[in-house]
C-alpha positions in Angstrom: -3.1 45.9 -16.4 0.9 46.0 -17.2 2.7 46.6 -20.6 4.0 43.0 -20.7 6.7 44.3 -23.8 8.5 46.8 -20.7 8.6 43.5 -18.7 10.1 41.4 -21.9 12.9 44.1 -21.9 13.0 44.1 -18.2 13.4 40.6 -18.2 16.3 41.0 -21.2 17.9 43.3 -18.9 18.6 41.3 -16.0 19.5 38.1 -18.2 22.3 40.4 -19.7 23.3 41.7 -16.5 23.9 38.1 -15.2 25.4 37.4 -17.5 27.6 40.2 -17.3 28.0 40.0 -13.6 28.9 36.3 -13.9 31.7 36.8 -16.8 33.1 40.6 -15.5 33.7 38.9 -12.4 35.5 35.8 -13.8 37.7 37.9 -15.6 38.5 39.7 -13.2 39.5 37.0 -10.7 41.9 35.8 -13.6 43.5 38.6 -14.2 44.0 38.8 -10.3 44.9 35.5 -9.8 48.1 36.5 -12.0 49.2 38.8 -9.2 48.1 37.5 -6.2 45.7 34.6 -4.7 42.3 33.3 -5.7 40.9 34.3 -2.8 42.7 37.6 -2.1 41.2 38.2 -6.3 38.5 37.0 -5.2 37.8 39.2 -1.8 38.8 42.3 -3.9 36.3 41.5 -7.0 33.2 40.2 -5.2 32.3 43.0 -3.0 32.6 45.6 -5.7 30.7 43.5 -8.3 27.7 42.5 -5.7 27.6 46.3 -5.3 27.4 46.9 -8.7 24.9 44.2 -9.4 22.6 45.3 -6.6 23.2 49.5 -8.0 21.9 48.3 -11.7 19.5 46.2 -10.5 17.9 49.1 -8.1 18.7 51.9 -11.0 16.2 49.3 -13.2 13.7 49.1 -11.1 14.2 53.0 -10.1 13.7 53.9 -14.1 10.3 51.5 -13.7 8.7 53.5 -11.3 9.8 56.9 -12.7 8.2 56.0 -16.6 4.9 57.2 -17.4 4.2 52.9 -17.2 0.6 51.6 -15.2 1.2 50.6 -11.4 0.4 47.1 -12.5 3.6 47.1 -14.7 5.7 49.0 -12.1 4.3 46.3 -8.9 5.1 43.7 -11.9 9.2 45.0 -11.9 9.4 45.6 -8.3 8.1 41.6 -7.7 10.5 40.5 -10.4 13.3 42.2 -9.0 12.5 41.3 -5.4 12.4 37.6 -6.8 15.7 37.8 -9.0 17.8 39.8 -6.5 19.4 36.9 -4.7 19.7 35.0 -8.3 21.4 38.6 -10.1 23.8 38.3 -7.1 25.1 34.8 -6.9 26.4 35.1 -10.3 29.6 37.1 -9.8 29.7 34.8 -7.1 29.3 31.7 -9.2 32.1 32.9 -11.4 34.5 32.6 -8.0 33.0 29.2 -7.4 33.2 27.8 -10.8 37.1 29.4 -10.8 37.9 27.9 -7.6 36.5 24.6 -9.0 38.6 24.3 -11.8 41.5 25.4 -9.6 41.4 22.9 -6.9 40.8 25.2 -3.9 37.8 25.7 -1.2 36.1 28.9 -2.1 35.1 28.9 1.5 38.6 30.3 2.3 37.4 33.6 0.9 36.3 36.2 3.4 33.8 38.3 0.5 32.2 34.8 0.2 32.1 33.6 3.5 30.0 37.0 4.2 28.0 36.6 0.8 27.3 33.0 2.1 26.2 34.3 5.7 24.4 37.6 4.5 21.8 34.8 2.4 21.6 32.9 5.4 20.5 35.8 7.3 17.5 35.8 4.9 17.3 31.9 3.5 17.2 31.0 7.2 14.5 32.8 8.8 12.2 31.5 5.6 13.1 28.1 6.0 12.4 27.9 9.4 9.2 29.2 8.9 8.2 27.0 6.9 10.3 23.9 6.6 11.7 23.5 10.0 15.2 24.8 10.6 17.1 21.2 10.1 17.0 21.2 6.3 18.9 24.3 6.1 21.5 23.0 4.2 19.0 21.8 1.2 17.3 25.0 1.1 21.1 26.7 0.8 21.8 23.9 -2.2 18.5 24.7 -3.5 19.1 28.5 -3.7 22.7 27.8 -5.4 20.7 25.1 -7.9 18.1 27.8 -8.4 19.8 31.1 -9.0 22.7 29.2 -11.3 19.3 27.5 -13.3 18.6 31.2 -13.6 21.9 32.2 -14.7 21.7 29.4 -17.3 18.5 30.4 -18.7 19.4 33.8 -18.8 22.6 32.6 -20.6 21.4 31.2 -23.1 17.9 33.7 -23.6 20.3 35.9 -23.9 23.0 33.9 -26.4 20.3 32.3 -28.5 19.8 35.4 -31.3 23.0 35.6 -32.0 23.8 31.7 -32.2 20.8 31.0 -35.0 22.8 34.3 -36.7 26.0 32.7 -36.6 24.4 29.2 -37.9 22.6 31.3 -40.8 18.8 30.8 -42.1 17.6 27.3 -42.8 18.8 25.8 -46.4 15.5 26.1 -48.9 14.4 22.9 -49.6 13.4 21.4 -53.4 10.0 20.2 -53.3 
């Protein structure tokens, strides 16, 4: 069987680290962009937040294996982390694309994510010409970029939600 509680708080942890991914790397390309170029910001920050995503992500999962927990929790981990990986990752990314959004500009100028976009290919590709025929391509890419940022937005607001009905206070008693 598998402690379902370590996977609630494994689960937590890789909301929070989307979200953190997603908003360290946004900063970061604002702050940069007041010194140089969205996409020279953005080819310095992406590559050492995917790295840092990926190196929290495999220290989780690492810290899983080495607890005292069943192998049905630990295989439980390893397949969630195998199915959020490519979801944990676009979200420093999303932050570049949502930036270059709001700023006017192609994000496809930028070399880090030109080589994220081609290093998902590598994988999305293979997959979707195994089983959907290689012309559709192009919707499986849109569908990875509608899937992981659903992800991100779930994760968002799982992770926002506690402190929101904090802020808003408990419900007024009512006279009956």
């Amino acid at each position: 069987m598998f402690d379902i509680g370590h996977l609630k708080q494994r689960f937590s942890q890789y909301a929070a680290l989307w979200v953190a991914g997603f908003l360290i790397s946004g900063a970061a390309i604002l702050i940069g962009m007041l010194f140089m170029d969205l996409m020279a910001a953005a080819d310095l920050v992406l590559p050492v937040l995917l790295a840092l995503v990926a190196l929290i992500l495999g220290v989780g999962v690492v810290a899983s294996f080495l607890s005292n927990r069943t192998l049905g929790t630990k295989l439980a981990v390893l397949s969630a982390a195998v199915l959020l990986v490519l979801p944990l990752l676009w979200s420093p990314v999303s932050a570049a694309v949502v930036i270059a959004f709001f700023a006017d500009r192609s994000i496809e100028y930028s070399v880090a994510y030109a080589d994220f976009q081609i290093a998902i290919a590598s994988v999305l590709y293979p997959l979707s010409e195994l089983f959907l025929g290689g012309a559709v391509f192009s919707a499986v890419w849109a569908g990875f970029q509608f899937f992981a940022s659903l992800v991100g937005v779930i994760s968002a607001v799982a992770r926002a939600w506690p402190y929101i009905r904090r802020i808003l206070g408990p419900e007024p008693a009512t006279d009956s």
